[in-house]
N, C-alpha and C positions, 0 to 999 in steps of 0.2 A: 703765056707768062714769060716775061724777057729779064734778064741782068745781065751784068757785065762780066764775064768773067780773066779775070787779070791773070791767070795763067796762058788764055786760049786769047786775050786780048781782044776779046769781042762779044756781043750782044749774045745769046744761047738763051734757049727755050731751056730752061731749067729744068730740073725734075728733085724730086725729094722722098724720102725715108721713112719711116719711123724710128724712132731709137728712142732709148731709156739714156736720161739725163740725170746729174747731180750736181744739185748747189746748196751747199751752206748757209744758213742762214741762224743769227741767233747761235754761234757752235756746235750748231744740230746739220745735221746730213740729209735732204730732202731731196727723196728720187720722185721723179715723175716723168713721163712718157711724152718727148715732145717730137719736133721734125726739124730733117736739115736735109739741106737742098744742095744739090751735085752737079757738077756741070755733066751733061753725056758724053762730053767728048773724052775730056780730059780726066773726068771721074772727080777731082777736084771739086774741096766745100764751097758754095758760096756763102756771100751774103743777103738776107733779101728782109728786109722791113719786116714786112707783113708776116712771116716766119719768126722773127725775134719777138714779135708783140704777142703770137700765138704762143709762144715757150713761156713766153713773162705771166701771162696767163694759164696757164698749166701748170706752171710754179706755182703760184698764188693757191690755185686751186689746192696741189698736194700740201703744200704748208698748212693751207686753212685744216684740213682734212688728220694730218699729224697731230693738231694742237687742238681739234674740237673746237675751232672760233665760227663765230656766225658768219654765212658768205652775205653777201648784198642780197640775195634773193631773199633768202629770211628776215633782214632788216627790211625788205621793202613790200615781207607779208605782213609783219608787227604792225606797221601802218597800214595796211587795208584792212587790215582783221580786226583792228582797232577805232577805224573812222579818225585815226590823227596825222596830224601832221607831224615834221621830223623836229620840227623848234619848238612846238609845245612837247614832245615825247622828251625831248632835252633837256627841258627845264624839270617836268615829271621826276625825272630821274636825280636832278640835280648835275647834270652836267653842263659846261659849256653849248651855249645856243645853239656853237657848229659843226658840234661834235659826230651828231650823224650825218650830215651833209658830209663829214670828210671819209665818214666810214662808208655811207651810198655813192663816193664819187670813187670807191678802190682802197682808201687806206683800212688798216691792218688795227683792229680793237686789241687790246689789253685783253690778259685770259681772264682778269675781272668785269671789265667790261664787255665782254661775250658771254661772260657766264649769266650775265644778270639780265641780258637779250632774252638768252635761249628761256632763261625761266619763265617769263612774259610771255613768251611767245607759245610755251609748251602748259601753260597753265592761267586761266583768266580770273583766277582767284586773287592771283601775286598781283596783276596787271590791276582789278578793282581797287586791292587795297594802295597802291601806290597812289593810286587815280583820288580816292577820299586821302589820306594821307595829305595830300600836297596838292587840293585842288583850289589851293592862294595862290599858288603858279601859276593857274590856267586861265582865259575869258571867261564868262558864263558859256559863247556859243561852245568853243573848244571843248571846257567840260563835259555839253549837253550830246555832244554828237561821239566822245568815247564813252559815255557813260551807255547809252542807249545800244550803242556796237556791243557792249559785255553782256545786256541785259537782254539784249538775242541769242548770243554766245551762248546762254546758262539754258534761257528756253529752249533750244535745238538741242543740249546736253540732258535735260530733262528729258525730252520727249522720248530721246534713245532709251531710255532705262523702258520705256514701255513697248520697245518694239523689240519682235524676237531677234537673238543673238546673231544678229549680222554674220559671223565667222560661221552659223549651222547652214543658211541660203547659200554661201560662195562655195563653201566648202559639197551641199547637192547639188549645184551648177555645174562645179570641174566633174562632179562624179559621174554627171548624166551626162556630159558632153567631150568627157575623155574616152580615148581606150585603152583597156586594161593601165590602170594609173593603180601604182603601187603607193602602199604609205609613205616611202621617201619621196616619191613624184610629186604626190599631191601635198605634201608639205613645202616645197621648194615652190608651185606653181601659185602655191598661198602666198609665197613670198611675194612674187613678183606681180604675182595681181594687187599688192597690197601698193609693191612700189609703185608702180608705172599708174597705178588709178589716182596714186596722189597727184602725180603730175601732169596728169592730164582732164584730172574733173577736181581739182583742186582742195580733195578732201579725201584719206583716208579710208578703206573701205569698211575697217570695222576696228571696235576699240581694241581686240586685244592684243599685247604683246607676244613677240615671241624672243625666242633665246639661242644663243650660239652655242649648241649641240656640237659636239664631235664632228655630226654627220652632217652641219650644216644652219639655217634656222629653223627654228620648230616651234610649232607653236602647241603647247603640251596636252591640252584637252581633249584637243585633235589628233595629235600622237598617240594616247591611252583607250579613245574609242578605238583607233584601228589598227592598232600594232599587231594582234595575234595575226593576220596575216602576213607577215612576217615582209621576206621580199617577192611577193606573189603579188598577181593584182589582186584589188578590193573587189570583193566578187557580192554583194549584195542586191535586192531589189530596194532599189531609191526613187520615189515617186516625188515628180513635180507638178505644183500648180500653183500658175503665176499669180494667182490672188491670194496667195501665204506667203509670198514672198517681195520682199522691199528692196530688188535690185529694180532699179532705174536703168534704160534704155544704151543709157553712155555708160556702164556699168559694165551691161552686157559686153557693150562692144569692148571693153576691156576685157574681160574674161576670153572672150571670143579667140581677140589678140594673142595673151599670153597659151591656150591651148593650143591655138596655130601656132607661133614659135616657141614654146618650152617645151610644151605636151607632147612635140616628134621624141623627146629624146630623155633617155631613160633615166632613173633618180639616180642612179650613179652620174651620168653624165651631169643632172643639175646639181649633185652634190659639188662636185668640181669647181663648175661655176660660180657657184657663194662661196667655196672657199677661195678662188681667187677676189672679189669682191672688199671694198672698202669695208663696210658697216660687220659684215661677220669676223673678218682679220681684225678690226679696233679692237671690237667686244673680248674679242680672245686674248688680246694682248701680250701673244708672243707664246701663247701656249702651245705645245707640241697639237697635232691635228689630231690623233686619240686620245687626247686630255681632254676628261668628261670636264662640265661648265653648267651652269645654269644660270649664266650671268645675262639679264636681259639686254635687245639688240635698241637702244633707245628710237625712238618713232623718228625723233629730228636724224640722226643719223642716215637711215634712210630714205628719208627724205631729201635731202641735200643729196646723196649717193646716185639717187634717180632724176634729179632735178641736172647737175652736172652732165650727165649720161644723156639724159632729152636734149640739153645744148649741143654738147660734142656732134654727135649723131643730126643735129639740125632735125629732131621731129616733129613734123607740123600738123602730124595727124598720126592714129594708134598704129598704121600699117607701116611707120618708120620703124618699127620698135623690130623687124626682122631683120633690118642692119647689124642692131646692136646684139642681139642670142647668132648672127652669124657668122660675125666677126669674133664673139666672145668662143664658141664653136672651133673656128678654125683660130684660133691663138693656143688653144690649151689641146689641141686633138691632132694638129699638122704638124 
């Protein structure tokens, strides 16, 4: 990789950094983590395109991330998970026709008009009713093919209420296939299996929430079975058998994943970790790190948090995800 550099007045194989950057935006102060490139000779900054366009985008990112706005990816799950397109969702809503075209091509929503995304997106109840509400907007085919997307939505949400609590399988999973995993361990490892399964099997691994603990996120049902162990490992006999249980194969191989890169390193160590973390630092919102909370960590938060992370990291399969717990590792421990 070549530029010019006009101190040494010549072509140089460039090289570049990391750094922590700020720009304003809106009167607001917006850090975020980008790069800048150096000549080796002369040490001297350059310029380089492809580096400006990477920062311009890492901005965007931390802004969206400050303001809780919808990124592009979640505008462009609303419409998959929906079976619509973006000029009939426009009209749904009563906006301008090109309104999401301008938000899917980069620009920046209203905190009203992300707000009223994220709702659709995180609930298909809002989404039906808008959908009868204002279905003089739509074709018949248009209608017929959101209509039918919710009435899957609600079936696959129905069926869950009759299958055992998703969070008792993941949580005997980590149990049987960690060693010695402390309550703080396997609360953080819940996290990240919760994260990284969204983004890579594009769903959630189980309903329930969890919250921004002092000590990190928790998810409380599962903190109150095993707290008396204190910070010991969970020392029980947990028996598995794969015919009581409704993890799916790409499931596994998520769990698998975050026990090979989280599971080396001890709940202290993953406490750390979420507290450096976007979704757990929002929730808290500036609260000292021993200031108890029970404020929950929203699903789209992490969502977007891990979905971000999978880009960055370029993962194109679950065995990427040991760049990111090793990078995150030596930033916070070197």
């Amino acid at each position: 990789m070549m530029t010019f550099c006009e101190e040494c007045h010549e072509m140089v194989a460039y090289a570049f950094k990391s750094v922590t950057m700020e720009k304003e935006i809106k009167g607001k102060k917006i850090e975020f983590e980008g790069k800048e490139a150096f000549c080796p000779t002369c040490k001297g900054s350059l310029f380089v395109a492809s580096l400006r366009d990477l920062n311009l985008k890492q901005l965007d990112i931390a802004y969206r991330n400050a303001e809780r706005l919808i990124t592009v990816s979640e505008i462009q799950h609303i419409l998959e998970k929906y079976n619509i397109g973006k000029r009939p969702l426009s009209a749904l809503l009563g906006w301008g026709e090109v309104t999401l075209t301008r938000y899917l091509d980069g620009s920046i929503p209203t905190k009203q008009y992300s707000d009223r995304l994220h709702e659709i997106l995180n609930n298909s109840n809002i989404m039906e009713s808008i959908l009868e509400s204002n279905r003089a907007s739509l074709v018949d085919a248009a209608y017929k093919k959101c209509k039918e997307a919710i009435e899957k939505i609600k079936v696959a949400e129905f069926t869950d209420l009759f299958l055992e609590n998703k969070i008792d399988s993941v949580t005997k999973y980590l149990l049987l296939n960690s060693f010695e995993i402390t309550p703080l361990a396997l609360q953080k490892l819940l996290y990240y299996a919760q994260g990284f399964n969204k983004v890579f099997n594009g769903k959630f691994l189980f309903r329930d929430d969890c919250q921004a603990w002092a000590h990190g996120p928790v998810y409380s049902e599962i903190y109150h079975r095993y707290k008396n162990f204190g910070y010991n490992p969970i020392d029980i006999a947990v028996s598995y058998d794969e015919s009581e249980f409704n993890i799916s194969n790409s499931e596994k191989e998520v769990l698998d994943t975050v026990i090979r890169n989280f599971g080396c390193y001890s709940g202290k160590i993953l406490e750390r970790m979420t507290h450096s973390e976007y979704p757990w630092l929002a929730t808290r919102n500036g609260l000292n790190d021993d200031t108890p909370s029970n404020e929950t960590i929203e699903k789209n938060l992490i969502d977007h948090y891990f979905e971000q992370i999978k880009q960055k990291y370029n993962m194109l399969s679950t065995s990427d995800v040991r760049d990111y717990s090793k990078d995150l590792f030596e930033k916070l421990f070197k």
